[in-house]
C-alpha positions as CSV (number, residue, x, y, z in Angstrom):
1,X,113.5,199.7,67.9
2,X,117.0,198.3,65.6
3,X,115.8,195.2,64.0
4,X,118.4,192.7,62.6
5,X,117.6,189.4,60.3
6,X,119.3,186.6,59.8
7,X,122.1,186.5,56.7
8,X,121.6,184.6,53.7
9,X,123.5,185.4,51.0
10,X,122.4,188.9,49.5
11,X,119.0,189.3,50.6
12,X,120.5,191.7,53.2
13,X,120.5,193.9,50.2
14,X,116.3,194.3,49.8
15,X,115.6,193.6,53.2
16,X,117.9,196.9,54.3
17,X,116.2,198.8,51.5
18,X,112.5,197.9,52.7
19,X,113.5,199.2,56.4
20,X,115.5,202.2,55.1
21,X,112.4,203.0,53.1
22,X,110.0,202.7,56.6
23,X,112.3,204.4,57.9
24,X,113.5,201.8,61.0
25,X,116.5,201.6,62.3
26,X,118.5,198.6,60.9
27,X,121.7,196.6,61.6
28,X,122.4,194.8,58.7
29,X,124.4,191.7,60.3
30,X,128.3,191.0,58.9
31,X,128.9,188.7,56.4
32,X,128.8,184.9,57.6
33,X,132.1,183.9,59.0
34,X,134.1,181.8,60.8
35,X,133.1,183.7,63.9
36,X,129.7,183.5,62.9
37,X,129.7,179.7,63.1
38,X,132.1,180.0,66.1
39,X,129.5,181.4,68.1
40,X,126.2,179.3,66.9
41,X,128.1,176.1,67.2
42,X,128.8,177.1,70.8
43,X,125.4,177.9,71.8
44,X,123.2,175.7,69.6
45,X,122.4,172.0,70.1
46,X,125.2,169.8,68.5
47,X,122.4,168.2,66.2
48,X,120.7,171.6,65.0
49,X,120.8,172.8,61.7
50,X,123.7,174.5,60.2
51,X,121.8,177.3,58.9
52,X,120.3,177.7,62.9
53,X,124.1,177.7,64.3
54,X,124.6,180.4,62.0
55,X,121.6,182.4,62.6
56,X,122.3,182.2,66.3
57,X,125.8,184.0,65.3
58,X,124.2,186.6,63.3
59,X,121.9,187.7,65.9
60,X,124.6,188.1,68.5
61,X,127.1,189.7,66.0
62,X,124.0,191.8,65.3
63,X,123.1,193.1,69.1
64,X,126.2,193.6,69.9
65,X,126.2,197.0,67.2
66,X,122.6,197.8,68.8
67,X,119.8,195.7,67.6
68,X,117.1,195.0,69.4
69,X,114.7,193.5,67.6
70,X,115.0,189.6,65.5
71,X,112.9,189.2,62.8
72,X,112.5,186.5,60.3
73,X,110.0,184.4,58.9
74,X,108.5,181.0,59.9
75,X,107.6,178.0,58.9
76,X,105.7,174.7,59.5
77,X,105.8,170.6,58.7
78,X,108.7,168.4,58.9
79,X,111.4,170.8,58.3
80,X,112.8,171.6,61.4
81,X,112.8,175.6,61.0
82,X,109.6,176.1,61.7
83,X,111.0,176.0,65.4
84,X,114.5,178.2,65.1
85,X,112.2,181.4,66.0
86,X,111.1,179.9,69.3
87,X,114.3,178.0,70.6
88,X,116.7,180.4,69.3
89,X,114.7,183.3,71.1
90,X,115.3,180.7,74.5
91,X,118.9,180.4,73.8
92,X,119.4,183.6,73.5
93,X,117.4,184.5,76.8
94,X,119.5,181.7,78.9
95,X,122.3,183.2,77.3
96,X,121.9,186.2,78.8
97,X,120.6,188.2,75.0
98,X,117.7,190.2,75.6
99,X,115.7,190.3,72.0
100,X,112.3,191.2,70.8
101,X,112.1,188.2,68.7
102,X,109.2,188.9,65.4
103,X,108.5,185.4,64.1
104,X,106.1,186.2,60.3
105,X,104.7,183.1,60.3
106,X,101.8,182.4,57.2
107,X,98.4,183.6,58.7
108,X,96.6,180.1,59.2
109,X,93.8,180.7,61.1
110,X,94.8,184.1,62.7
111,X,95.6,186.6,59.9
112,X,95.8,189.4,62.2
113,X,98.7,188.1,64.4
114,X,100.4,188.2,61.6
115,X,99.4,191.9,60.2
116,X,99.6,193.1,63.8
117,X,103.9,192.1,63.3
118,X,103.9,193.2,60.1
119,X,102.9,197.0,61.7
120,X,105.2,196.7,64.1
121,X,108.2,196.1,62.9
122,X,107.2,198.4,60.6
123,X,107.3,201.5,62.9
124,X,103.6,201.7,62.3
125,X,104.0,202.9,58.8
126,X,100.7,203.2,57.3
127,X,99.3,200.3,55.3
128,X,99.9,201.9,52.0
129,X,103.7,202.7,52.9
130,X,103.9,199.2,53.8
131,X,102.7,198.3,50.4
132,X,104.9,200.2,48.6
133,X,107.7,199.2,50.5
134,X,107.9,195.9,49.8
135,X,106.9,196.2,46.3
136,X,110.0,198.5,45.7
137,X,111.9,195.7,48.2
138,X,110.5,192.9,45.4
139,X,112.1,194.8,42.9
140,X,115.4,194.8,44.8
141,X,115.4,191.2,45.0
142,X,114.6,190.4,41.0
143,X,117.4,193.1,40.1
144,X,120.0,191.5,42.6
145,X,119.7,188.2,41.0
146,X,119.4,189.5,37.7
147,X,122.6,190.5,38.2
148,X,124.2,187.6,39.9
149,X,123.0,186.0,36.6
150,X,125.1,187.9,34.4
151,X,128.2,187.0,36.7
152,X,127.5,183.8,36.8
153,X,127.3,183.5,32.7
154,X,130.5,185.9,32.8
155,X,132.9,183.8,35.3
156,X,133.3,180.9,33.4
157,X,133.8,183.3,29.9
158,X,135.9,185.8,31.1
159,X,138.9,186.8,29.3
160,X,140.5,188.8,32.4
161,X,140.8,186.1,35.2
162,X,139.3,187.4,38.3
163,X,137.5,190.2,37.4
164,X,134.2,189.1,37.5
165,X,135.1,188.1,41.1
166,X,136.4,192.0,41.6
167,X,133.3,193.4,40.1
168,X,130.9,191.4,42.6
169,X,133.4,191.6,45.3
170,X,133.2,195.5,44.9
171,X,129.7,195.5,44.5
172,X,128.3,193.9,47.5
173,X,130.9,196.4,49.5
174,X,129.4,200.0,48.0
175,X,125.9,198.7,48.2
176,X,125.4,199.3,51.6
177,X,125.9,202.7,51.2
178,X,122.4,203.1,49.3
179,X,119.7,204.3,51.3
180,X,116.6,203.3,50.2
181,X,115.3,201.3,47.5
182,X,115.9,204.4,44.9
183,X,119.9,204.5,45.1
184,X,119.9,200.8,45.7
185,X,117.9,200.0,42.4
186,X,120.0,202.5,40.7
187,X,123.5,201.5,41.8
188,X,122.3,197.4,40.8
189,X,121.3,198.9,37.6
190,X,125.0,200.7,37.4
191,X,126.6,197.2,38.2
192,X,124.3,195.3,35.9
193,X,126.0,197.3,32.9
194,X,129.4,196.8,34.3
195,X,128.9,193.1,34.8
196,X,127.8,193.1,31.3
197,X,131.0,194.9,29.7
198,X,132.8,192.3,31.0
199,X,134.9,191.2,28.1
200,X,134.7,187.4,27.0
201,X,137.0,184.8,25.6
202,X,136.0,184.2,22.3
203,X,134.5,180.4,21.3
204,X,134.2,179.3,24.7
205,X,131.5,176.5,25.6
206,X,131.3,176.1,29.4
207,X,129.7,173.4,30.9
208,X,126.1,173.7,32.0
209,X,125.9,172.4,35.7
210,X,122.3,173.0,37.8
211,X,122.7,173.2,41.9
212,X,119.7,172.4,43.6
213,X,119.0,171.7,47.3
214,X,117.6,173.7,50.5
215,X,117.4,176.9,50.1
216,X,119.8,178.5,52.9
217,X,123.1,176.6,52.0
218,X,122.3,177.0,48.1
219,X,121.9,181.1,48.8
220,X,124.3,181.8,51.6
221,X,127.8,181.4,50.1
222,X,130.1,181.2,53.2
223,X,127.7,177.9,53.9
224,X,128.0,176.3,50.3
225,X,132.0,177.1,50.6
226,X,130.9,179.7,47.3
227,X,130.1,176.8,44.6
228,X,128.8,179.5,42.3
229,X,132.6,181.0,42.0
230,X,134.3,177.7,42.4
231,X,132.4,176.1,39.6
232,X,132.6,178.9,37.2
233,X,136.7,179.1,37.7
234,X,136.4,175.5,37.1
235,X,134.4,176.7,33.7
236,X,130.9,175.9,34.7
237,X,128.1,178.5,34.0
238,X,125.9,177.6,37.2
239,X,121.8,177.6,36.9
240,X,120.9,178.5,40.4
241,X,118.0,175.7,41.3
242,X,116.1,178.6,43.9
243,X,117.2,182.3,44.5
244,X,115.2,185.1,46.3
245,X,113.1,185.6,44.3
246,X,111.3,182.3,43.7
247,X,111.0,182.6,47.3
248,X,110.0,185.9,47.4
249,X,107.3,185.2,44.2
250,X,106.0,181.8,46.2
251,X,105.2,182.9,49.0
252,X,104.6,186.7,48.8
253,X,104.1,187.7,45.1
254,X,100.4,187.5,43.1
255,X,102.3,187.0,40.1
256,X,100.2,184.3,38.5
257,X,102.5,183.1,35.4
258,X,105.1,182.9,37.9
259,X,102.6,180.6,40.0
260,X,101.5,178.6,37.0
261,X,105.2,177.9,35.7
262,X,106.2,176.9,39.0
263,X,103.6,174.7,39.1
264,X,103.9,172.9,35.5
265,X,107.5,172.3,36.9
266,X,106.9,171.0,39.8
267,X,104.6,168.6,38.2
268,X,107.8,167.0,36.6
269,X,108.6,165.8,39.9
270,X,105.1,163.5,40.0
271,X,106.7,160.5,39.0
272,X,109.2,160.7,41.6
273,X,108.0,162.6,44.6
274,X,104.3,164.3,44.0
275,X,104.2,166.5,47.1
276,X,105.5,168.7,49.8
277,X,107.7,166.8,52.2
278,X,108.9,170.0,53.9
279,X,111.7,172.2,53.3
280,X,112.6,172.4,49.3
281,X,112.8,168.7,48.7
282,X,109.6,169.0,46.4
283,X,111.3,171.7,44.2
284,X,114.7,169.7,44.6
285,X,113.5,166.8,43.1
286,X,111.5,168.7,40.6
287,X,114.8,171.3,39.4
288,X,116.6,167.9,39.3
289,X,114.0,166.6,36.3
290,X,113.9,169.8,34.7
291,X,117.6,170.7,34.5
292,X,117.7,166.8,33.2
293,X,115.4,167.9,30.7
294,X,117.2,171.3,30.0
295,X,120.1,168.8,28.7
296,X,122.5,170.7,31.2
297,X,125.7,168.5,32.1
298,X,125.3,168.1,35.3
299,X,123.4,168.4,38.7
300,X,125.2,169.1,42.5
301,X,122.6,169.1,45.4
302,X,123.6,170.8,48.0
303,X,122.1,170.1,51.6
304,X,123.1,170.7,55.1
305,X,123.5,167.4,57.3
306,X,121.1,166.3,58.7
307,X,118.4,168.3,57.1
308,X,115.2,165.6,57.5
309,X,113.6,167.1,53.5
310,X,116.5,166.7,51.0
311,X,118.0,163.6,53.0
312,X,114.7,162.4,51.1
313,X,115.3,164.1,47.9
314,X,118.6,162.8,48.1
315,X,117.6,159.3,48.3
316,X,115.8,159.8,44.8
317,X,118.3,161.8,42.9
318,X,120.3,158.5,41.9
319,X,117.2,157.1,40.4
320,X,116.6,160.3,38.1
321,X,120.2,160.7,37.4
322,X,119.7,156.8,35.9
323,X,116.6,157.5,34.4
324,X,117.3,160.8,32.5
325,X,121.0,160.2,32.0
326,X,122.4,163.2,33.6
327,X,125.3,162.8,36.7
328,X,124.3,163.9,39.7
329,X,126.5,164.4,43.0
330,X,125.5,165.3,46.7
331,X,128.0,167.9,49.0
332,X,126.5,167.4,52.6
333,X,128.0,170.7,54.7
334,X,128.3,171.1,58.5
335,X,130.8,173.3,60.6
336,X,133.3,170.7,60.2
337,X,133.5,170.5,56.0
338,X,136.6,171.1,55.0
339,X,137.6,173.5,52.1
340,X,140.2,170.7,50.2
341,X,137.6,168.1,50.3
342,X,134.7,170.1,49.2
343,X,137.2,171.0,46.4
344,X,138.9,167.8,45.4
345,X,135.1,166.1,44.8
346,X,134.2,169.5,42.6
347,X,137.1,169.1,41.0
348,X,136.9,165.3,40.0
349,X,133.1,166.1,39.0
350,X,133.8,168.1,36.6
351,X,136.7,166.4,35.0
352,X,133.8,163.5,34.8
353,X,131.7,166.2,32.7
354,X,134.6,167.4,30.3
355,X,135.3,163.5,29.5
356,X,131.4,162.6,29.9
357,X,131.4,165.9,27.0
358,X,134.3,165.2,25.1
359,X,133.3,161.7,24.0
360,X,129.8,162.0,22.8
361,X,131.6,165.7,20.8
362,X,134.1,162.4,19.3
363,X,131.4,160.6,18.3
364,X,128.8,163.4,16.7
């Protein structure tokens, strides 16, 4: 068995980590490219989500360097990706890809059906390796986005142009030499301080600008044409609406502050949209009122067309954005967004901030 896993943004990072330490066989799959889309586009239906055109690529890209085995997680309600596992495991079969497809969907009714997938693609580790494999992989996840935290403070500050890019760039190269969740914590730990000796421009005030949306095209940067660079070289410090590890402290985590925060926030939402529509919508909306009440700048969701949940969420943003006072702009990505165009609207949005900021600085 060589299991493989869709690619969104860094989570290839834990998710190698937790295997190496069961010790199963992994392909990690390339970084999303052109040929990536290439291929999902071709084989997907022409209305399908981006993120399933790209999955689609990742798996092929994946099996053809040996892996056998597809897992990911599932889903359920009016977001459509509660049915990628099952139609992209048929496209794939008429397509001539033979895969073990491993769908982990939440136990319901049947919790064993979902244990009994757990083991396998496990190797039939024992149920304590299990557990501390994915605690160690937890920690992965919280030290990865730790340190995409510090970059994102550092891009906007930094005195050497490009080198926060460099550091990251190198980063996310040498990590996949790690084996393990040992070397892995201790080379993010290495790159943490590095990140942090970055040196700084002295006095500068960057603009505060949240990104909120559904999850896959705000983590995956080839989808999201990298906002989280573009901003900051545009001298935005970006606060990341959902990363990993909410996702990994939702759904897996018994963290209980975490639980109780998440829900005090998402009660902000109430007067807007007061529950789960599907997808991220919920905590779209509810990011969107906090960040408002943060005082940041600005707000950019970022959705991928056609995605049922945030076309909702989007349909309220405007009202918040009048109601708390804070601009608010929507980037819609498919596989035919262009690069200039994606740019020119960042562009003009924060030139609208830096006025928007400059006057009320004229008038205090």
């Amino acid at each position: 068995m060589t299991i493989t896993f869709p690619h969104m943004g860094r989570m290839y990072i834990p998710v190698k980590a937790l295997f190496d330490d069961l010790g199963v066989k992994v392909v990690v799959p390339p970084p999303v490219s052109k040929e990536t889309l290439e291929i999902g586009t071709r084989l997907a239906p022409e209305m399908a989500c981006l993120p399933m055109k790209i999955n689609l690529g990742n798996y092929i890209q994946s099996m053809e360097k040996g892996a056998d085995t597809i897992v990911l997680t599932g889903s359920c309600g009016p977001c459509r990706f509660g049915y990628y596992g099952v139609v992209e495991k048929e496209i794939l079969k008429d397509n001539g890809y033979d895969a073990d497809v491993v769908i982990l969907d939440a136990p319901g009714r049947e919790p064993q059906v979902l244990l009994n997938r757990i083991r396998k693609i496990s190797g039939n580790s024992s149920w304590l390796k299990i557990a501390r494999a994915f605690l160690q992989a937890s920690k992965v996840v919280e030290q990865v986005d730790e340190f995409i935290d510090i970059l994102l403070k550092k891009r906007p500050r930094e005195l050497n142009k490009g080198e926060t890019d460099r550091v990251q760039s190198k980063f996310e190269k040498e990590v996949l030499i790690c084996k393990g969740s040992g070397e892995t914590l201790e080379f993010i730990e290495e790159y943490k301080e590095k990140a942090a000796q970055i040196p700084e421009r002295p006095g500068v005030q960057p603009l505060h600008i949240g990104i909120v949306g559904e999850i896959y095209t705000l983590i995956e940067p080839y989808v999201n044409l990298n906002i989280e660079n573009k901003l900051g070289h545009l001298g935005a410090e970006v606060h990341r609406g959902i990363t990993v590890t909410d996702w990994v402290k939702t759904h897996l985590s018994l963290d209980m502050i975490y639980k109780r925060e998440r829900k005090k926030k998402l009660k902000k939402a109430e007067n807007y949209l007061s529950l789960c529509i599907g997808g991220h919508a919920w905590e779209t909306i509810a990011e969107t009122v906090h960040y408002a009440d943060m005082g940041l700048d600005g707000i950019i969701q970022v959705l991928p067309f056609g995605c049922m949940p945030e076309i909702v969420a989007e349909s309220i943003i405007p009202t918040i954005s009048r109601d708390k006072g804070v601009p608010a702009m929507t980037l819609t990505v498919d596989e035919l967004t262009g690069e200039a165009g994606y740019m020119t609207r960042l562009e003009a949005f924060v030139d609208l901030l830096s006025q928007k900021k400059g006057r009320v600085y004229e008038r205090s």
